[in-house]
MARPABA-20386 format. One line per field, with one value per residue (C-alpha): residue number from 1; chain; x, y, z. Coordinates in nm, 3 decimals. Layout:
REM residues N
n = c(NUM:...) $
chain = c(A:...) $
px = c(X:...) $
py = c(Y:...) $
pz = c(Z:...) $
END
This chain:
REM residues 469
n = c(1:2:3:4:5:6:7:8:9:10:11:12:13:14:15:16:17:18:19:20:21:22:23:24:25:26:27:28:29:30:31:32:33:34:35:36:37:38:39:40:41:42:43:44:45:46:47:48:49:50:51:52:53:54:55:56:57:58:59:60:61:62:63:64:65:66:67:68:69:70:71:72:73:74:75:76:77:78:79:80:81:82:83:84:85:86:87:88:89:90:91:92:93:94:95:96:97:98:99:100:101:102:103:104:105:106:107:108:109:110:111:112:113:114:115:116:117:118:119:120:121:122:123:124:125:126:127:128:129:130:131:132:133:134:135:136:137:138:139:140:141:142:143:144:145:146:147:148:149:150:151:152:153:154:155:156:157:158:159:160:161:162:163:164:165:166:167:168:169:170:171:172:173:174:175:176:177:178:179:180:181:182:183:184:185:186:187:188:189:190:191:192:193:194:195:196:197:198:199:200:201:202:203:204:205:206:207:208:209:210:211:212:213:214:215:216:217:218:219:220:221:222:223:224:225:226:227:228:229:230:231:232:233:234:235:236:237:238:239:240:241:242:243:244:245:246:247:248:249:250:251:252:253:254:255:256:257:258:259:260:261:262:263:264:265:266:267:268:269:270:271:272:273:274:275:276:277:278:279:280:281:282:283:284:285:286:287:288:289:290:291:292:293:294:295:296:297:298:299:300:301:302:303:304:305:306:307:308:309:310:311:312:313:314:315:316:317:318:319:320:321:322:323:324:325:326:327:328:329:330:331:332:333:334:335:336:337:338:339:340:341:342:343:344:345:346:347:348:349:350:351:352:353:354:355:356:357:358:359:360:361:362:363:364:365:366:367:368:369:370:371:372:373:374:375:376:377:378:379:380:381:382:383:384:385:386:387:388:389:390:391:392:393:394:395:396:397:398:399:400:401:402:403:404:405:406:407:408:409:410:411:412:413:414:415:416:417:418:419:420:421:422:423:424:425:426:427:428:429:430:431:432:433:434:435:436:437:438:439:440:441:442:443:444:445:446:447:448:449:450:451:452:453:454:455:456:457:458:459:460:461:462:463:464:465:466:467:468:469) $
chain = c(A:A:A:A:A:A:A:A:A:A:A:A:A:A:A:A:A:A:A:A:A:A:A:A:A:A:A:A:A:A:A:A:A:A:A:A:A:A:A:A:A:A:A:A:A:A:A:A:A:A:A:A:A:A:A:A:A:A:A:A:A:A:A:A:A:A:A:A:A:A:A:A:A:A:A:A:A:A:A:A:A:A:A:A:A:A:A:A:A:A:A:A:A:A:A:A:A:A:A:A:A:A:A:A:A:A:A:A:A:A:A:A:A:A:A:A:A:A:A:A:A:A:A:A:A:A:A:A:A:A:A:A:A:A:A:A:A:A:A:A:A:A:A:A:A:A:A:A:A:A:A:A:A:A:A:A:A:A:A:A:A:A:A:A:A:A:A:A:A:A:A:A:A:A:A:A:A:A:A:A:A:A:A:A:A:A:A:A:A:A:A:A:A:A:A:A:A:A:A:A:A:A:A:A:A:A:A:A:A:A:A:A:A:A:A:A:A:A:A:A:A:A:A:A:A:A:A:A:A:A:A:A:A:A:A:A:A:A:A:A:A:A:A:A:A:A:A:A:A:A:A:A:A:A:A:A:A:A:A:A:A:A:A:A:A:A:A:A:A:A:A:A:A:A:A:A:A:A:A:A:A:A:A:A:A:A:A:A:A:A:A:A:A:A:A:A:A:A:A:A:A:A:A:A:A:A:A:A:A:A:A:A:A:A:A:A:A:A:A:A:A:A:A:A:A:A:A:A:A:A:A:A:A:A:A:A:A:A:A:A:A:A:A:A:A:A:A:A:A:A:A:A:A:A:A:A:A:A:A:A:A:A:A:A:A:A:A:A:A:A:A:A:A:A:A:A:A:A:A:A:A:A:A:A:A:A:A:A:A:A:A:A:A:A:A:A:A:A:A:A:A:A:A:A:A:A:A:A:A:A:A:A:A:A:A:A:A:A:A:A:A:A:A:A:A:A:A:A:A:A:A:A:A:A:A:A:A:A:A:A:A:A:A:A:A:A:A:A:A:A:A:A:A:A:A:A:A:A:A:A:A:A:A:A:A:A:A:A:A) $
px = c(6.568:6.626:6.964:7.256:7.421:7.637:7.295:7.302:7.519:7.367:7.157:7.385:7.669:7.422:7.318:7.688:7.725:7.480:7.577:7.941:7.829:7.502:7.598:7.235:7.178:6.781:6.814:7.076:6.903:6.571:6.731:6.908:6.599:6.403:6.662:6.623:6.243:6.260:6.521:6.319:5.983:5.789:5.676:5.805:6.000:5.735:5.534:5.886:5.816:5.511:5.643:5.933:5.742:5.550:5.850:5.976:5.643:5.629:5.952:5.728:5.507:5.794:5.748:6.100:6.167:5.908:6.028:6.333:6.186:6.003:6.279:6.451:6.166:6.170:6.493:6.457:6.210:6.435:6.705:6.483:6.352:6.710:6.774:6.467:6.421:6.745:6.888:7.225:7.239:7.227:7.522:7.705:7.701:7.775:8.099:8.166:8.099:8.318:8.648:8.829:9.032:9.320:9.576:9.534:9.572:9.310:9.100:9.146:9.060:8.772:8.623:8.772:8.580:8.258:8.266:8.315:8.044:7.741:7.750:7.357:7.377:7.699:7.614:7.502:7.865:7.994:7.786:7.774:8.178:8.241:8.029:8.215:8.547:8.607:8.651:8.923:9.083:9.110:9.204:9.493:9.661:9.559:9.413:9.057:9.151:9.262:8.953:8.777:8.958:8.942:8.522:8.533:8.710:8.485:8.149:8.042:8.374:8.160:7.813:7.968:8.120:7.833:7.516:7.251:7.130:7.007:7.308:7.259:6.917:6.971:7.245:7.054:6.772:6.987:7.150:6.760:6.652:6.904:6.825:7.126:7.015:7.116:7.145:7.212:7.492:7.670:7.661:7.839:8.085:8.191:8.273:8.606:8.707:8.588:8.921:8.869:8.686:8.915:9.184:9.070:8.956:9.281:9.499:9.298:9.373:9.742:9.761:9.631:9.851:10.191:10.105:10.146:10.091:10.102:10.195:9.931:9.852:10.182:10.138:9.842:9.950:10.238:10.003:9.789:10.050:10.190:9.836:9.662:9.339:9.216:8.877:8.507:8.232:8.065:7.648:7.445:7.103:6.776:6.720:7.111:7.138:7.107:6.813:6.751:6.484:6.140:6.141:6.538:6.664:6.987:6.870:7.108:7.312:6.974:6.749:7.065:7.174:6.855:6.764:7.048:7.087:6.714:6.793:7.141:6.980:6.633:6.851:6.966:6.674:6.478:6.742:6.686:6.318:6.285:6.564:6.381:6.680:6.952:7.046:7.218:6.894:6.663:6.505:6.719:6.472:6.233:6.484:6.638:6.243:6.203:6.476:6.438:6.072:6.234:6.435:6.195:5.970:6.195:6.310:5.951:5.829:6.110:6.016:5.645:5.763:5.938:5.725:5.934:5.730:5.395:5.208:5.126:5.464:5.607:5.399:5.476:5.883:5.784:5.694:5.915:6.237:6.033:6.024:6.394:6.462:6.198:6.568:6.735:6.404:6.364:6.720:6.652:6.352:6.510:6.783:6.599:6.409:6.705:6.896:6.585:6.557:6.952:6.928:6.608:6.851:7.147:7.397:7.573:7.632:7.729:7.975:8.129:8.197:8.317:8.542:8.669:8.813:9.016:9.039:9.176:8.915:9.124:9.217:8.818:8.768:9.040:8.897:8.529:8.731:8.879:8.562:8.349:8.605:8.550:8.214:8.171:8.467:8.302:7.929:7.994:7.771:7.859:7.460:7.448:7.769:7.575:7.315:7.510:7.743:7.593:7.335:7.640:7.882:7.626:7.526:7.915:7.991:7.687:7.798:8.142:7.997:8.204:8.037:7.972:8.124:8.395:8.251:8.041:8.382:8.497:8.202:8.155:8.525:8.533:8.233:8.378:8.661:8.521:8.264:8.582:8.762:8.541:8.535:8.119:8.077:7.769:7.997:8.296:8.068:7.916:8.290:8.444:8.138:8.127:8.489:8.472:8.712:8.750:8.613:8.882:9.174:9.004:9.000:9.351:9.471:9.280:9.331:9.702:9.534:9.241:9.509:9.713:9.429:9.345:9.671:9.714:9.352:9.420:9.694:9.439:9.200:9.479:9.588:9.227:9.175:9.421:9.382:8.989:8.873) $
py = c(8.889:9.231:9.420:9.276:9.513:9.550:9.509:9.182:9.041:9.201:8.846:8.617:8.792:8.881:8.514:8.443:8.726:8.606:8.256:8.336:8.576:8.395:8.028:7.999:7.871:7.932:8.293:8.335:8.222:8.373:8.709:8.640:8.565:8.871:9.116:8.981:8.995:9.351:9.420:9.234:9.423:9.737:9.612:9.769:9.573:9.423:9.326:9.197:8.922:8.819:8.764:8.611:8.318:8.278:8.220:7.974:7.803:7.812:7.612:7.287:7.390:7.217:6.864:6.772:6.998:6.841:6.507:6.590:6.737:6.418:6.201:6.377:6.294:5.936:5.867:5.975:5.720:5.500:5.589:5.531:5.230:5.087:5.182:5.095:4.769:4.624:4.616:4.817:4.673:4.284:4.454:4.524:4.165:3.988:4.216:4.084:3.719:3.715:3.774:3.887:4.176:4.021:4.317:4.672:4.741:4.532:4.695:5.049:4.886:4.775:5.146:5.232:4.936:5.063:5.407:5.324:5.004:5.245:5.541:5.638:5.874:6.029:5.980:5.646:5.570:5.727:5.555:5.201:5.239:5.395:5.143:4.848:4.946:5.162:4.834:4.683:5.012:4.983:4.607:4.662:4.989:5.231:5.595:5.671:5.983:5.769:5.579:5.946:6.089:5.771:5.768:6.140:6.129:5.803:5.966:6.312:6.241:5.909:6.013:6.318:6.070:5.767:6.008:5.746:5.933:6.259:6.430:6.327:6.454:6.769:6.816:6.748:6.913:7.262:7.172:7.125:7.445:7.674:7.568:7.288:7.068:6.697:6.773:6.420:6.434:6.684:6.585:6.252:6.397:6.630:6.297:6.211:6.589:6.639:6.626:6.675:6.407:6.212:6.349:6.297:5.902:5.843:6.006:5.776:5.468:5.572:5.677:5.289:5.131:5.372:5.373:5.751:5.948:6.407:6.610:6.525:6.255:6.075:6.200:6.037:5.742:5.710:5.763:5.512:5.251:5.339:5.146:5.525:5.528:5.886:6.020:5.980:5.732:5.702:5.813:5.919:6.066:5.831:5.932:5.772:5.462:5.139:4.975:4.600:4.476:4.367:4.049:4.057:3.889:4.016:4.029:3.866:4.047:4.058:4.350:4.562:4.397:4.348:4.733:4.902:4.658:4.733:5.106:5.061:4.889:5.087:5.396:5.283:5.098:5.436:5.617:5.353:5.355:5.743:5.787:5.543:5.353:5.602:5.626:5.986:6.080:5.983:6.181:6.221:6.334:6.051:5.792:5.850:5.849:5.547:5.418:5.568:5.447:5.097:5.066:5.187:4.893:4.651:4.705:4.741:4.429:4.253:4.374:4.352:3.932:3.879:4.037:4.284:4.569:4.625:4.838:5.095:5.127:5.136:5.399:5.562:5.517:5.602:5.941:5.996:5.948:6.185:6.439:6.415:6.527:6.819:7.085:6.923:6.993:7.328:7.430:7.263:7.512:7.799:7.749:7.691:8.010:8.205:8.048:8.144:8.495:8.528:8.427:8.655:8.943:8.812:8.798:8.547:8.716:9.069:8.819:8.700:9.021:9.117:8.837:8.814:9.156:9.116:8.703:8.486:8.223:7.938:8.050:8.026:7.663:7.768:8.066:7.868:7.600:7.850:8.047:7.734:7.560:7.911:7.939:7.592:7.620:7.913:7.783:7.427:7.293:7.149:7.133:7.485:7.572:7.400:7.608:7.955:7.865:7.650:7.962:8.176:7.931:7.777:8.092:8.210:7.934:8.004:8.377:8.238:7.940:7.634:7.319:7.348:7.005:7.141:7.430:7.233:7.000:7.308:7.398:6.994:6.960:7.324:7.276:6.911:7.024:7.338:7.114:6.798:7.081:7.263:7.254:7.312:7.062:6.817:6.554:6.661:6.620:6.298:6.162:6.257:6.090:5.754:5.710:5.807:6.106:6.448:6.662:6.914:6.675:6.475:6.832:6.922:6.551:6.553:6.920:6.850:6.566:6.827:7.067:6.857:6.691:7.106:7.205:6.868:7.012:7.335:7.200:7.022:7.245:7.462:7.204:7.105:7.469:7.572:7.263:7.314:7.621) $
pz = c(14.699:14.810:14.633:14.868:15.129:15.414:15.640:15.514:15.765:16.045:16.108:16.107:16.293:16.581:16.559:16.623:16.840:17.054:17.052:17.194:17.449:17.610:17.467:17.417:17.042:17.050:17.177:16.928:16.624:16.681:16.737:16.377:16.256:16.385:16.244:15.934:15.876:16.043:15.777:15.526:15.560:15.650:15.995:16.358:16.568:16.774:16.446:16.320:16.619:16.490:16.122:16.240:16.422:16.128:15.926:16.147:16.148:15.723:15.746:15.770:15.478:15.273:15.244:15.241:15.551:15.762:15.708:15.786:16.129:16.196:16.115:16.429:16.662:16.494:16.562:16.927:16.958:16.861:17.013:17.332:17.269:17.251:17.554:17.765:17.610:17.758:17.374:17.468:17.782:17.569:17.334:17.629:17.783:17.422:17.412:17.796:17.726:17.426:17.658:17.359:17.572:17.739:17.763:17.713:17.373:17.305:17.601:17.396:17.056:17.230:17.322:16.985:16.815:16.990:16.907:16.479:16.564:16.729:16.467:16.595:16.854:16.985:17.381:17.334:17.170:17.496:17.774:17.578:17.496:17.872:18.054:17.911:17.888:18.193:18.370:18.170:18.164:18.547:18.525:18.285:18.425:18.117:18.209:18.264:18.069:17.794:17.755:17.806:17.505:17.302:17.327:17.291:16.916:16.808:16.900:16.751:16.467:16.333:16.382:16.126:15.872:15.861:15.832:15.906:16.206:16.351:16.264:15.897:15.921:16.037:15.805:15.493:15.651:15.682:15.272:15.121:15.310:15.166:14.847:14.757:14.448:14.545:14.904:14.948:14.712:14.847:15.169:15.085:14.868:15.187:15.402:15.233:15.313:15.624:15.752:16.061:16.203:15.957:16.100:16.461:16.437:16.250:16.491:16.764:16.656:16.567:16.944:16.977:16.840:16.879:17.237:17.187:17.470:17.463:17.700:18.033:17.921:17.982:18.355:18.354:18.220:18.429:18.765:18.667:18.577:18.926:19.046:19.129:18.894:18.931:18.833:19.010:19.009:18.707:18.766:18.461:18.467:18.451:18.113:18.026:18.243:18.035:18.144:18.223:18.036:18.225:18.368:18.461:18.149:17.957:17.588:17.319:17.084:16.824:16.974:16.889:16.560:16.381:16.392:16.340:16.013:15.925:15.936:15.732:15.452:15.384:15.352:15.005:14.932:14.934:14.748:14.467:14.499:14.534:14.247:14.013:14.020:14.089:14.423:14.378:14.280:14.530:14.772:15.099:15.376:15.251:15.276:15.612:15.737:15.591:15.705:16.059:16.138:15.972:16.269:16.524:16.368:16.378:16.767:16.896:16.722:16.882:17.225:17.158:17.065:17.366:17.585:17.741:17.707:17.739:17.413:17.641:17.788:17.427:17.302:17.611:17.522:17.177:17.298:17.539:17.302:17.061:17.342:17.413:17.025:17.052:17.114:16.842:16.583:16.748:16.637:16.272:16.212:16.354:16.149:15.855:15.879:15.901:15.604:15.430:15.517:15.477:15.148:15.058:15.153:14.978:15.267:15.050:14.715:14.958:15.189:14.855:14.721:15.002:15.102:14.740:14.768:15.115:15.107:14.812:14.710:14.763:15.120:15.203:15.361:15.613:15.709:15.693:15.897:16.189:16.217:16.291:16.548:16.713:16.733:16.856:17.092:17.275:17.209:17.292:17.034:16.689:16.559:16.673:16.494:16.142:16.162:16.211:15.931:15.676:15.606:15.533:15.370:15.103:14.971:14.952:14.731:14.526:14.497:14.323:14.143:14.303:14.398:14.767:14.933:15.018:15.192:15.397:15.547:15.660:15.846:15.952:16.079:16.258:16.426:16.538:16.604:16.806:17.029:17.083:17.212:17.458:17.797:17.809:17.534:17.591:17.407:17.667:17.955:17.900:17.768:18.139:18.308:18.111:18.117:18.515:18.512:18.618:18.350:18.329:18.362:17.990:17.873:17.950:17.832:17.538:17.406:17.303:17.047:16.901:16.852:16.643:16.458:16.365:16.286:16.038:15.901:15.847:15.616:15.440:15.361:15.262:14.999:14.890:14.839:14.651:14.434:14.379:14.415) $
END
C-alpha cells in the first residue's frame, strides 16, 4: 500500500461522481477503477485500461470471491426455475383457496404477509404480493397506491434483513473482498441496526394496523373509498409473468415450500460443517452456495418428478435465470476490484484522517447514512450504492479501529432508503406495475412514509453512535 494522500479519493468520488451524473453503475465503477490503477502504477492511461481489466478479472482468482460470483448466477437459476415451473404461480392459488381475507385489513396483512414470507428476490416479493392482492384491494375499497407502497417497504427492506439470497451474497461478497475477518459475522451483527429497513417494515405494518394514512395518501384513500380505483392495467414483461406449468395444472403449495426450506436449512448446516462446529466460524460464500444449488436441486427434481419440464427445457431455464444475474455479478467484480485498489492506495486510512479532523467519530454512521440515501436516491440502485460505499466505509473504520457493523447499517439502510425513495428505482418501478398504479402517484404517496422512516433513522444512528463509537 502506497503512503495515503489526498489522490486517494480521486476513485471513488469519480465512481460516485459518475454514478449521479450518468446513473450508469458499470461506467461509474470501471472509471473508479481505471483511476486508481493509473494512480497505482507507472503505465499511461491507455495501458491503465489494460491493467485495470486485468484486475477486475484477478478478482475470481480468490476462491471465496468466485463462489460468491457463482452463487449469484445460481440463485438466478433458481430464481427462474420458480417461476417457469408454475411453483409461484401454485403459491399464489394456495393463498386464494385459503379465503382467509374477508375485509381489508386483512387484504393488506396479506401483501404484508407476502412480502416478510418470500425474502428471495425483491421483484418476485412484488409481482407474487401484487398479483394476489391487487384484487382484494379493488374488492374491499383500499388504494392501489396502498398496496404499491405496502409491497414496496416488504421487498428490497427484507431481502436486506434475511440474507439468504443474492443480496446476501453480494454483500458478503463486497465484506470478504475488502478484507473483513468473519465477513459472515459482521454482516449479521449489522441486521439488528440496520435501522432503516427496520424502521421501514415496522412503520408498514403500524400503518396496517393504525389505518394510518400521510399526506396523498389520504386523497387516495378517500377516492378510492368513493368507488374510483385509479391506476393502469397491470402487464409485466415475459421474463416476469408467472407462468402456468406444462400440461395446464396449478401446482400445490410444495414446489414453492420444499425449496425455499431446503435453501433455509443448508445455510446453517454449512456454517456448522465449514466452522467445524461453530457456525460463526464457517465459511460464508461456501455456505450460501451450498445452500443455493440446494434449492435449485430440490425445485428441479420436483419438476423433473412431475413431469412438467422436460431436461432440456430445464437446463435451458437453468441458463437462462443464470443469464438474467450476469449485471448483478458484473457489478460484484467491478466492485471488488475497486475496493481492492482503494485499499492498496489507502483511501481509507487518508478519509479517516481526514474526516477525524472536520467530523466527530461518533457523528460518522449519520453522515455514512445521508451520503448513501443520496447516492442511491439519484442512482436508483441500492447494490450499486454497496459497492460505492462499502469500499470507503470498511476501510474508515479500520483507519480508527472500531468493529465495522455498524458502519455497514449505515451504508445498508441509506442505500435502502435511497433506492425506496427514488423515482427511477427498479424496486419503484416494478412496485407501481404489480400493484397497478401510476408510478409517480406511489412515489408521491409513498415518499411522506420514507421520509419519516429516515428522519426516525437518522435519530438512531445518532444514538448508536454516540453510544459505540
Amino acid at each position: 500500500m502506497i503512503e495515503a494522500h489526498w489522490t486517494s479519493v480521486l476513485p471513488p468520488v469519480l465512481a460516485i461522481g459518475l454514478a449521479l451524473v450518468t446513473r450508469q453503475v458499470y461506467l461509474a465503477l470501471f472509471a473508479g477503477l481505471w483511476l486508481g490503477v493509473f494512480l497505482l502504477g507507472d503505465a499511461g492511461p491507455i495501458g491503465a485500461l489494460a491493467e485495470s481489466i486485468e484486475t477486475a478479472i484477478a478478482v475470481l482468482s480468490s476462491p471465496g470471491d468466485a463462489r460468491v460470483v457463482v452463487f449469484t448466477l445460481v440463485i438466478g437459476a433458481f430464481i427462474f426455475t420458480l417461476e417457469r415451473s408454475g411453483a409461484v404461480r401454485g403459491f399464489v392459488s394456495f393463498l386464494e383457496r385459503s379465503r382467509w381475507v374477508n375485509n381489508g385489513r386483512r387484504a393488506q396483512c396479506l401483501a404484508f404477509f407476502i412480502g416478510i414470507v418470500i425474502f428471495i428476490e425483491s421483484n418476485i416479493t412484488v409481482l407474487v404480493a401484487g398479483t394476489v392482492s391487487r384484487p382484494l384491494f379493488d374488492r374491499f375499497k383500499i388504494a392501489r397506491e396502498k398496496l404499491a407502497y405496502i409491497i414496496d417497504s416488504t421487498s428490497a427492506p427484507i431481502c436486506v434483513l434475511i440474507p439468504l439470497n443474492a443480496w446476501g451474497a453480494f454483500n458478503l461478497g463486497l465484506l470478504e473482498g475488502l478484507g473483513v475477518e468473519n465477513a459472515l459475522g459482521v454482516l449479521l451483527a449489522s441486521i439488528p441496526m440496520n435501522l432503516y429497513a427496520l424502521s421501514a417494515v415496522g412503520l408498514t405494518a403500524f400503518t396496517i394496523f393504525r389505518n394510518v394514512n400521510l399526506g396523498p395518501m389520504a386523497a387516495a384513500e378517500t377516492r378510492t373509498a368513493e368507488g374510483i380505483v385509479g391506476g393502469v392495467e397491470f402487464a409485466v414483461s415475459e421474463g416476469e409473468q408467472v407462468h402456468e406449468p406444462a400440461g395446464g395444472k396449478v401446482p400445490s403449495l410444495m414446489p414453492m415450500l420444499l425449496p425455499i426450506l431446503a435453501l433455509i436449512a443448508v445455510m446453517p448446516i454449512g456454517l456448522y460443517v465449514t466452522g467445524d462446529g461453530n457456525l460463526f466460524a464457517g465459511s460464508g460464500s461456501k455456505s450460501v452456495l451450498w445452500a443455493s444449488l440446494s434449492g435449485l436441486l430440490v425445485i428441479s427434481i420436483l419438476v423433473l418428478a412431475r413431469g412438467g419440464m422436460s431436461l432440456n427445457r430445464l437446463t435451458q431455464t437453468w441458463m437462462e435465470g443464470a443469464g438474467g444475474m450476469l449485471p448483478i455479478a458484473l457489478v460484484l467484480v467491478l466492485a471488488l476490484a475497486l475496493g481492492g485498489v482503494a485499499k492498496s492506495l489507502g483511501t481509507g486510512v487518508f478519509m479517516a484522517n481526514a474526516m477525524g479532523d472536520s467530523i466527530a467519530v461518533w457523528l460518522m454512521p449519520l453522515v455514512i447514512f445521508w451520503v448513501s440515501g443520496a447516492i442511491a436516491f439519484s442512482v436508483g440502485s441500492s447494490w450499486g450504492t454497496f459497492s460505492i460505499m462499502l469500499p470507503i466505509a470498511i476501510p474508515v473504520a479500520a483507519a480508527i479501529g472500531v468493529d465495522p457493523a455498524l458502519f455497514v447499517a449505515a451504508v445498508l439502510s441509506g442505500g435502502i432508503f435511497g433506492d425506496h425513495a427514488s423515482p427511477i428505482s427498479d424496486s419503484t418501478v416494478v412496485s407501481s406495475l404489480a400493484a397497478g398504479t401510476e408510478h409517480m402517484d406511489h412515489v408521491r404517496t409513498q415518499m411522506p412514509y420514507c421520509l419519516l422512516a429516515g428522519g426516525m433513522s437518522s435519530v438512531g444512528f445518532l444514538v448508536l453512535g454516540a453510544m459505540i463509537l
